[in-house]
N, C-alpha and C positions, 0 to 999 in steps of 0.2 A: 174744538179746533176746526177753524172751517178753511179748505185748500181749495184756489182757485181752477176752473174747469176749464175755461176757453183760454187755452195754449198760445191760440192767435196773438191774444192781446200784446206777449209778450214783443210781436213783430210791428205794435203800431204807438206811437209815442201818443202816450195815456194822459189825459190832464186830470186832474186830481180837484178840479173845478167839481164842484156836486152842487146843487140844487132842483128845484121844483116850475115846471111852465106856468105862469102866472095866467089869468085868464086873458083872453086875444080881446085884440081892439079891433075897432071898428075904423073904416076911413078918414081920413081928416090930412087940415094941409098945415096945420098949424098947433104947436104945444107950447106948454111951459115947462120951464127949467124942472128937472124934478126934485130937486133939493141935495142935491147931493152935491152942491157948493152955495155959495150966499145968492147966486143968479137966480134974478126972477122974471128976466126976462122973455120976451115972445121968439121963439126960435121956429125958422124954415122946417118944413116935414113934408114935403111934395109930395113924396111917394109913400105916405102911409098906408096909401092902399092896398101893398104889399102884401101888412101884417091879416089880412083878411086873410080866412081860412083859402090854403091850398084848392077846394073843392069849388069856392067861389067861382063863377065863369067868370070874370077878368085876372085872376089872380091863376085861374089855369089857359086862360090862353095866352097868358106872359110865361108861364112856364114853358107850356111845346115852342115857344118862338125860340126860347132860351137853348132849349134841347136839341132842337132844328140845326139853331147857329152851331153849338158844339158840335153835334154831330157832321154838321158839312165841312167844317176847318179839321176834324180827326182822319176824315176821308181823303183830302188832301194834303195830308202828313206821310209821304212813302214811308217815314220811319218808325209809326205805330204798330202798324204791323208784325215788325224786324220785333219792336221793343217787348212787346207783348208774349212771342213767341219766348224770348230770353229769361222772362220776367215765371211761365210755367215751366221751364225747363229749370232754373233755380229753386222754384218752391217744390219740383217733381222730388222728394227725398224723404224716406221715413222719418219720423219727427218721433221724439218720445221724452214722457219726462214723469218720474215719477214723485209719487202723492204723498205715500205714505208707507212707513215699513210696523207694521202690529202684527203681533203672534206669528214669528216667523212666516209673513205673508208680504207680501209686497202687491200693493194699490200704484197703478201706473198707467198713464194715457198713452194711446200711439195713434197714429196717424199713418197711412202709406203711400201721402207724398200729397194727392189731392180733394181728400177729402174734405167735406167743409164742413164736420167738425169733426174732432177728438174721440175718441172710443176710450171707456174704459176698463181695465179688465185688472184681477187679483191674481196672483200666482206663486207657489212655496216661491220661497228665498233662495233655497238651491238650486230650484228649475230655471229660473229667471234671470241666473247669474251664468248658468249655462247657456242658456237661450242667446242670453247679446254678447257674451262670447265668441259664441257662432253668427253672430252676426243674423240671428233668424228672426223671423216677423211671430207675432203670440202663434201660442201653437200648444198642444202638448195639452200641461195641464193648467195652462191660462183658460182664466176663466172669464168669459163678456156678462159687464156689469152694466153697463150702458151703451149701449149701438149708438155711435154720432151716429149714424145714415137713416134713423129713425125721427130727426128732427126736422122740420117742417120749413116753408119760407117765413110763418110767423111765431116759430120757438127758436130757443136758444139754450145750451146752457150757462149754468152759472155755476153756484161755489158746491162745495162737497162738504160732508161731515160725515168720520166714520167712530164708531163707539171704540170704547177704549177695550173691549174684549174682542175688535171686530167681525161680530155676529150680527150689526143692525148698519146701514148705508142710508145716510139722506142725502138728498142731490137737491138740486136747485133748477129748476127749469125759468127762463124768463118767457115770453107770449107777450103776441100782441092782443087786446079785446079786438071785438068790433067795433069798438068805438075806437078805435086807434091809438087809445092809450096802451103803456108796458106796465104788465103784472109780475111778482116774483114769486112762485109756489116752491113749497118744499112739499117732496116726496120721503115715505118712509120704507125702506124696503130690507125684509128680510134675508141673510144673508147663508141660515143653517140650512141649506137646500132648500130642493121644493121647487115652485113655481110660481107664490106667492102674490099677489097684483100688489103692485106697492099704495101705498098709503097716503093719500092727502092730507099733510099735518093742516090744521084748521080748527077753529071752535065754533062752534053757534051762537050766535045773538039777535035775541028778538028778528029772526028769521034772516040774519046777515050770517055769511059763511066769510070769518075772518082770519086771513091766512097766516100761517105761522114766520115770525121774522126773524129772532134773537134766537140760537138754540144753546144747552148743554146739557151735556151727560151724565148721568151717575159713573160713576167709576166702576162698580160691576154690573153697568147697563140692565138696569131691571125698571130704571125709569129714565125717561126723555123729557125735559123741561122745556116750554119753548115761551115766546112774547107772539102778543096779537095789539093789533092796535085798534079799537072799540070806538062806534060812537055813544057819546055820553049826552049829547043835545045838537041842535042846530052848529054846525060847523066847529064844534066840540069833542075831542080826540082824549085818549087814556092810553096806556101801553098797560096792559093784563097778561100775568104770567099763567101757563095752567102748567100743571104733570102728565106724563100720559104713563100709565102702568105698560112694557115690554114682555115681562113674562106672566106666562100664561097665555089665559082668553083676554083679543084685547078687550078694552073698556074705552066709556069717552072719556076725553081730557077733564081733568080737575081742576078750578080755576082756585089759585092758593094765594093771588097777589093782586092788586088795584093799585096801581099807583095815582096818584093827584092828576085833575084834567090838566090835560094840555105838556103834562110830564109823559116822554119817550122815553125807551128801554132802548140805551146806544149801544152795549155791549153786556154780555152775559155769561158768568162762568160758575160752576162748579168749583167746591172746595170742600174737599172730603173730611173723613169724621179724623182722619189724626194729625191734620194741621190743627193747628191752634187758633190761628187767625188773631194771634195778638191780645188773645183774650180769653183768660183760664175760665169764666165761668161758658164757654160755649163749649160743647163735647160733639156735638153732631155736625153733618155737612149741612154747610150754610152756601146761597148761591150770592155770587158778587156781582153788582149790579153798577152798570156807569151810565145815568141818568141824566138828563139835559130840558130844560125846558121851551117852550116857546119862544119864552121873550129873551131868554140868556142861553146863550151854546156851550157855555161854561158844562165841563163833566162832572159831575158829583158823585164820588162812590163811596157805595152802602153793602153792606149784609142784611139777606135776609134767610130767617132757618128753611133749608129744604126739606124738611121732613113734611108732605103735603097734610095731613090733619094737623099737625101745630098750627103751619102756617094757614092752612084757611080758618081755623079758627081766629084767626087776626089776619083775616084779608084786606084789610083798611088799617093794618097797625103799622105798627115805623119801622121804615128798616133804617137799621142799627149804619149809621154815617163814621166814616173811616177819616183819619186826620192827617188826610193827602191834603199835599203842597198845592197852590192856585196853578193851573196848566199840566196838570196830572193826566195823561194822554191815552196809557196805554197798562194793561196789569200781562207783566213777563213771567208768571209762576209765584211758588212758592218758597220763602228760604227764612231760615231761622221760624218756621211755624206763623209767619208773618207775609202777608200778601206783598207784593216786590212788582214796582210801578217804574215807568219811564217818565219823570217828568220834567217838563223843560229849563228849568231853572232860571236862575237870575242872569245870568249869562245865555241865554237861550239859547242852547246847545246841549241841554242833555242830560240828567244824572239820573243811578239809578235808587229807586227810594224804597222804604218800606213802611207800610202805616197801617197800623190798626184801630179798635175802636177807641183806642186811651194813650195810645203813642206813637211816634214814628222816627225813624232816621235818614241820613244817608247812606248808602255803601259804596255808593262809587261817584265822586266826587264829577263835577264838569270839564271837561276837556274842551283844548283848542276847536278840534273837528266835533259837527253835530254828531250825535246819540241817531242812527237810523231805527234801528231795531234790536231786541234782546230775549234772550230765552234763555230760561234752563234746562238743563242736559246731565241729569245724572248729576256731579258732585261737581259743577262747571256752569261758572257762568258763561255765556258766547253773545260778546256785541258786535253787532255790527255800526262800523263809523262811517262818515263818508270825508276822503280827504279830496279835494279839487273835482267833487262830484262823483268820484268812483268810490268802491267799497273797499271796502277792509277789514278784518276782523281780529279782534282782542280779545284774551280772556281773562278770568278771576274766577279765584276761590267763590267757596261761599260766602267765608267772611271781608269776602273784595281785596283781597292781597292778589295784584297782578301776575299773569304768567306768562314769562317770557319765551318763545318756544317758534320753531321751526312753522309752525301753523298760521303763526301771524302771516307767512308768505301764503299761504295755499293759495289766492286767489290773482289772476295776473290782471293788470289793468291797461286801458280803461274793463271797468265791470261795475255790473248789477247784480244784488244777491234778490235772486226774485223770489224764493222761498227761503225759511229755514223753521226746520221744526227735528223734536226729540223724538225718537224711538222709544216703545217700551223698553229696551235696552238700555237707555243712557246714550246710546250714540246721537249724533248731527247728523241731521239727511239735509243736503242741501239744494239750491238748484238756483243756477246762475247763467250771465251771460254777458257780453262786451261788444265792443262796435266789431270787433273782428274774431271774438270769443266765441264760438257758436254754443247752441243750448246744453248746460251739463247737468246732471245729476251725480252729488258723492255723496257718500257716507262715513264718515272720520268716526273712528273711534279714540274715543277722547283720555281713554287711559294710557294705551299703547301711540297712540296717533298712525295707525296703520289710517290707509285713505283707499277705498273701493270709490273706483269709475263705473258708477250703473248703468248712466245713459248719454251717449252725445253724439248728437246733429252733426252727420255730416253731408252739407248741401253739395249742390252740381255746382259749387264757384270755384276759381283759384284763386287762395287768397292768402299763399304764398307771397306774391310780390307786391303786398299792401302792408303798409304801415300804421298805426295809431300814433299821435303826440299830444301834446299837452303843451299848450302857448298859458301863460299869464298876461293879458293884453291891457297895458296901462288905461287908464279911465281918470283922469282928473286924480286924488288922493291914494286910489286904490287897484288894484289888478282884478282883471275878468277871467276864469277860468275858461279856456273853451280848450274843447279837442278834437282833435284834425284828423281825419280818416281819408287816407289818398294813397296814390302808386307811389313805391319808395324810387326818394331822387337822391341824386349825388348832390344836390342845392337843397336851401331851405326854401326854393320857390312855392306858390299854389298853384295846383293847374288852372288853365284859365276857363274852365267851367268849373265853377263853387257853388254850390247850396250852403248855405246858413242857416241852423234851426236855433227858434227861442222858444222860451217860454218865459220864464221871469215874473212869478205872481205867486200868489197864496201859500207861499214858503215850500214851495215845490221844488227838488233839486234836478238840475239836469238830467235826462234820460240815454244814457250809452248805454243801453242794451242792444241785444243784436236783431237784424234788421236787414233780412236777405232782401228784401226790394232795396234799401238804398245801397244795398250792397252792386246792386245788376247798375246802378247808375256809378259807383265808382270802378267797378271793373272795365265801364266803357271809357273810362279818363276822366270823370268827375272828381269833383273830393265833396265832402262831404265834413260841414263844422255842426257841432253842437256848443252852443256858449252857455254861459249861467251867470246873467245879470241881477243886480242888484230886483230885488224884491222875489228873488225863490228863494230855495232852501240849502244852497250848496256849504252855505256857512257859518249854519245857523239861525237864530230869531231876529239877532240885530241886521245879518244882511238884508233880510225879507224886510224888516221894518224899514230898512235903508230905501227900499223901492215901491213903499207901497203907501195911499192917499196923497198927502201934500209933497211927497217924496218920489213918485213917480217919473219926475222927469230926469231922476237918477237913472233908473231903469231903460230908458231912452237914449241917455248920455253914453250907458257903457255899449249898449247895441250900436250906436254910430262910430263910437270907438274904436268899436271889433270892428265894423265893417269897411272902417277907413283901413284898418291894419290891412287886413284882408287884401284890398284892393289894389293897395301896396307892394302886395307880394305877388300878385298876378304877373302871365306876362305882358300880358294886355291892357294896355292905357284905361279903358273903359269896356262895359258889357260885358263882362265875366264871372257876375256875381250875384244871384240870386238871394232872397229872402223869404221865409216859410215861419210859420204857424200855425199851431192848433190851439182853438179855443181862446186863452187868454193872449195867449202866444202868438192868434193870430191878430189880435187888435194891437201888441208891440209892433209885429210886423208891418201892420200897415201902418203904425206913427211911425217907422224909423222912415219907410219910405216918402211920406210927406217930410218929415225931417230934413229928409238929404235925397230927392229923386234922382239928383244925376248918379246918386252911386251905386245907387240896385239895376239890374236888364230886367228884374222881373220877381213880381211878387204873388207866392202861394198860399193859401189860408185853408184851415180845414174848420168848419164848425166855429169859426171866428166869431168873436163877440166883436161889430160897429159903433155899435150906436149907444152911446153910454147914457145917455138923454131917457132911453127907453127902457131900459135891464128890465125896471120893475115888471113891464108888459110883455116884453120878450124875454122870459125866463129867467133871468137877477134871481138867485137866492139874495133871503134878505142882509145877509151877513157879506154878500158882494158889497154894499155902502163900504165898510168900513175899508176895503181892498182899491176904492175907486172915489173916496172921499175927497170932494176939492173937486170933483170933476164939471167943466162946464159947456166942454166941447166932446169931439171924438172924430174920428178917422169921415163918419159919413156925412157929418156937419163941413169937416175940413173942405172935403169935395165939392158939397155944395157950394160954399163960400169962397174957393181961392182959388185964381185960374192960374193963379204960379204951380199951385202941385198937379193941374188938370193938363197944363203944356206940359210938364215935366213927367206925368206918372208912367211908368213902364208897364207894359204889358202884366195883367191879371188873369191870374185864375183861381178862381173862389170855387171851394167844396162845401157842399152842407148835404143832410140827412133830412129826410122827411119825415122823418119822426122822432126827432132833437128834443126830448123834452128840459134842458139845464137851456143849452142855448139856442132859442126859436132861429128857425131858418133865415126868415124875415130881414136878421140880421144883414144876412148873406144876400138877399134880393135886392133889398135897398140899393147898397152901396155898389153893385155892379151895374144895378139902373142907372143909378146914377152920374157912373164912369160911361154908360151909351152914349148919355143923354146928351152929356156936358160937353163931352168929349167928340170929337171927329172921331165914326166908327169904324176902324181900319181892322180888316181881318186879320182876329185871334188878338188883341188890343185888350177885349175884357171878357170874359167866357164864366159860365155857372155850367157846374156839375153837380145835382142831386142825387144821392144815390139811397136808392129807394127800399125803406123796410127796415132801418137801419138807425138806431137813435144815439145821443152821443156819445155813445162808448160802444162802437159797432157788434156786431154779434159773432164777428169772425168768419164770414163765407170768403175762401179765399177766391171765387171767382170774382165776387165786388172788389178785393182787393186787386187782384190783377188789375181788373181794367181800369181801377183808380189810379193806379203806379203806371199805367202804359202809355195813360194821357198824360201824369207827371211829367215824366220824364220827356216825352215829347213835346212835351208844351215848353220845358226847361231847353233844351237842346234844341229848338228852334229857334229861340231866342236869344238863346248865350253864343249860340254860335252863329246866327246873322250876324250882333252885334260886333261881336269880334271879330268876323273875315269884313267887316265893313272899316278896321282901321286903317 
């Protein structure tokens, strides 16, 4: 089980976008189509000189120019200052949320308001239930497992793993090298006293120190299985399992498994000696393995025996393939002695499956709402659904006969269930949150349905006199789900400063989780939309499919939709209405705005993908093609090319990271050169923010967060609010 560390994340809308920086180009004024529609023609690229390295001297003294400009227009914003202030005074609040509840012990992060990162510490069950009780900060007989204050400006943390006897702790640290690329290490550290130096999980290879990725447990933790990825030849990769013996003297790692070159280990579990696995001649714990290749991302899953001398004795032999349905995604436990998978079905939305090495079924048939996630819990199934983007949760037997019960409410909406995991007990430990939800941790016990409140956030905001709703906003055949976070009015109006956030790509569902920064902009009279267009994941496979390659301009069609609604409902003719993006979300953003410029005041992007011409060279996984297939233009081609969107475009402000390895910065420099160049440059018109040390899933300093949200906000409210005292 591995539980996520940096807390932060939950405060900043995640894109679910992953891939690899391809290698950087060199200068040039001119490309060809890259294939990713029938074009083969010669296309404009003035500014390629961009994509040259950061370090380059013209590529860094277009930066401080960049830097210069921001910073002179933030100087003369008297309301930076105000916002910023506002913006530490909201995040000033203990923060906590717990990990994990083993052998009556409770694993739990806290924070004391501005730390920039998470601390974690263990503590009895009783002491800990006393403790927040009283409302008290660790203390007593909590224990510090991890000091955030020990991490550096080039570490971070990442995910956790604790043994199922909780006696052994592995953490994750991410680092930058000196060569500026991000590494991820797993640490191993002792947990029965002592003072133990923790342990770098890693193997050795012909003098490479390969670090540990995939891990699982023995069930009476006496061994730690993990994955290394190996070179096998020139630009040739393997995913190699080893064992590492826990008790006792240690020893080095056993290497008991080879998989096929150019075959990854995507996911890695444990499955003890008295499951079955579907298959009466296996008696011993076998580990389960969901394997993916190079050329196919398709998951494949196998068993292979964890007993490390069988298994190395056939380190090159087969592991034993399971007869999982095609889109078999995720393995949720065990039931009926038969490994029990989430996979997407024919209706792509959801069911839950079981399959072994010689048969398999369903148990829980496909449902309207997609299948989020699923676990078991003791003598209980618990899924979670998403209806109109929020959560929900259902349950079932073992044998999937439904249970109808009080619990089905526990969660209020709009929400996010950002964790859910089983206690040795059989209980739910859960951890969630909502646009006005702030962070909780419960734990339900699922026989009685008793519900203990462990942990919850409460910020310096009042948010008493804020509302959540839920609009369905017509789109041509079909409704957009978006929801509306603003001051509660006696009308159905919008305030006349809106933010709109999208995403709408890679079957990703809307993000209403909570979100004290955009919270300090609706407590000052904002409101605050999140929509969910055609090509995420609010509605399952078919909606995503609905928005994604040659379908795309669905996904466009339901954003302008929204945002006519929207606009509609202002009180203000025009300039009241903002649009934002992250990542994929921000390359929607900026086509909705070429779309329709008179109807945005102002558009924000964070880590925006432009330039679709280029993914492959500016960080495109390769499996982006099939998300962006048909494509023959994009938002920084547009620019170039049309002086209708270049008179029309409203003021920008573009975010990127300097050390983005999914989406190259590049992206982000181009297209705001571009908007200089083309454009008549009227201050604060097109503005770049780097923020430095930080790759595209930041690493949670909330001082970068501040003063990323101080410029937000003030770049928003300079602009929605000229526009609109200018009716």
């Amino acid at each position: 089980m591995l539980i996520a560390a940096s807390l932060l994340l939950r405060h900043l809308r995640l894109s679910l976008v992953v891939g690899l920086l391809a290698a950087g180009t060199l200068a040039g004024c001119m490309l060809p189509a890259t294939g990713l529609g029938s074009e083969t023609a010669v296309v404009p690229d003035p500014y390629r000189w961009l994509e040259s390295p950061a370090s380059s001297a013209r590529v860094s003294a277009w930066l401080a120019q960049q830097a210069q400009k921001t910073h002179d227009w933030q100087q003369q914003q008297p309301a930076y200052a105000q916002m910023r202030t506002q913006l530490i005074t909201a995040w000033d609040h203990p923060k906590w949320m717990v990990a994990s509840i083993q052998h009556d012990h409770v694993f739990f992060y806290h924070n004391a308001g501005l730390d920039q990162h998470y601390s974690l510490y263990v503590q009895p069950y009783t002491d800990f239930i006393d403790h927040r009780q009283r409302q008290q900060p660790p203390g007593g007989s909590a224990r510090l497992l991890i000091d955030g204050s020990g991490f550096t400006e080039d570490t971070h943390p990442g995910a956790l793993s604790i043994s199922p006897d909780a006696s052994w702790l592995a953490y994750q640290v991410h680092r930058r090298t000196a060569s500026g690329s991000q590494q991820s290490l797993w640490y191993l550290q002792s947990l029965r006293g002592g003072a133990a130096s923790p342990q770098l999980l890693s193997a050795s290879h012909q003098g490479w120190t390969l670090p540990a990725e995939e891990l699982a447990w023995d069930p009476q933790a006496e061994q730690l299985f993990f994955t290394v990825s190996a070179p096998t030849g020139a630009d040739v990769w393997q995913s190699r399992i080893y064992a590492l013996q826990l008790n006792g003297a240690q020893s080095a790692p056993m290497q008991i498994h080879a998989l096929a070159n150019e075959t990854r280990v995507e996911q890695m579990y444990l499955l003890d000696a008295r499951a079955g696995h579907g298959d009466g001649n296996r008696a011993g714990p076998a580990l389960l393995l969901a394997t993916a290749s190079a050329a196919d991302s398709d998951l494949r899953w196998c068993l292979l025996d964890a007993d490390p001398v069988a298994a190395a004795m056939s380190a090159k032999g087969r592991c034993q393939a399971l007869m999982t349905d095609p889109g078999t995604e995720r393995f949720i436990g065990v039931i009926s002695d038969m490994p029990a998978f989430i996979a997407v079905g024919k209706r792509g939305t959801g069911a839950v499956t079981l399959a072994g090495p010689t048969q398999r079924r369903e148990l829980i048939a496909e449902q309207d709402a997609p299948l989020r996630t699923a676990l078991v819990a003791g003598q209980t199934l618990v899924m979670e659904y998403l209806i109109h983007g929020s959560s929900v949760l259902r349950f079932a037997d073992l044998q999937g006969r439904a249970i109808n019960d009080d619990l089905a409410r526990l969660l209020p909406a709009p929400v996010s269930v950002e964790a859910m995991r089983a206690t040795d007990g059989g209980e739910l430990l859960m951890s969630y949150s909502g646009m006005l939800t702030p962070p909780r941790s419960v734990l339900v016990n699922l026989q009685n349905r008793q519900q203990t409140l462990l942990t919850e956030d409460r910020p310096a905001l009042t948010l008493d006199g804020l509302r959540a709703r839920l609009e369905r906003v017509p789109s041509g055949n079909t409704r957009v789900p978006v929801w509306i976070a603003s001051a509660r009015s006696p009308h159905e109006s919008l305030p006349a400063q809106m933010l709109l956030e999208v995403y709408g790509g890679f079957a990703a569902p809307m993000d209403v989780s909570f979100s004290i920064s955009r919270l300090v902009w609706v407590v000052n009279g904002g409101g605050w939309a999140v929509a969910g267009p055609r090509g995420g994941g609010d509605y399952g496979e078919q909606w995503h499919q609905a928005g994604r390659g040659h379908s795309r301009h669905n996904s466009l069609a339901d954003v302008l939709a929204v945002g006519d609604w929207m606009r509609s409902r202002q009180p203000a003719a025009q300039g009241g209405l903002a649009i934002s993006g992250r990542s994929h979300g921000g390359l929607l953003a900026a086509e909705a705005v070429h779309g329709a410029p008179q109807l945005f005041a102002a558009l924000v992007t964070e880590a925006a993908v432009l330039d679709l011409l280029r993914i492959d060279a500016l960080g495109g996984a390769r499996f982006w093609r099939q998300e962006y297939h048909g494509a023959t233009t994009s938002p920084y081609q547009s620019v170039l090319d049309d002086a209708h969107i270049l008179a029309d475009h409203p003021p920008a402000l573009l975010i990127t990271r300097d050390e983005d390895e999914v989406v190259a910065p590049a992206h982000s420099f181009k297209y705001v050169h571009a908007l200089q160049v083309k454009a008549p440059d009227t201050a604060g018109a097109a503005l770049l923010t780097v923020t430095p040390g930080q790759a595209h899933q930041p690493g949670g300093r909330i001082d970068l967060l501040i003063d990323d949200y101080a410029l937000r906000w003030t770049f928003l409210n300079s602009h929605l609010t000229a526009e609109t005292q200018s009716q």
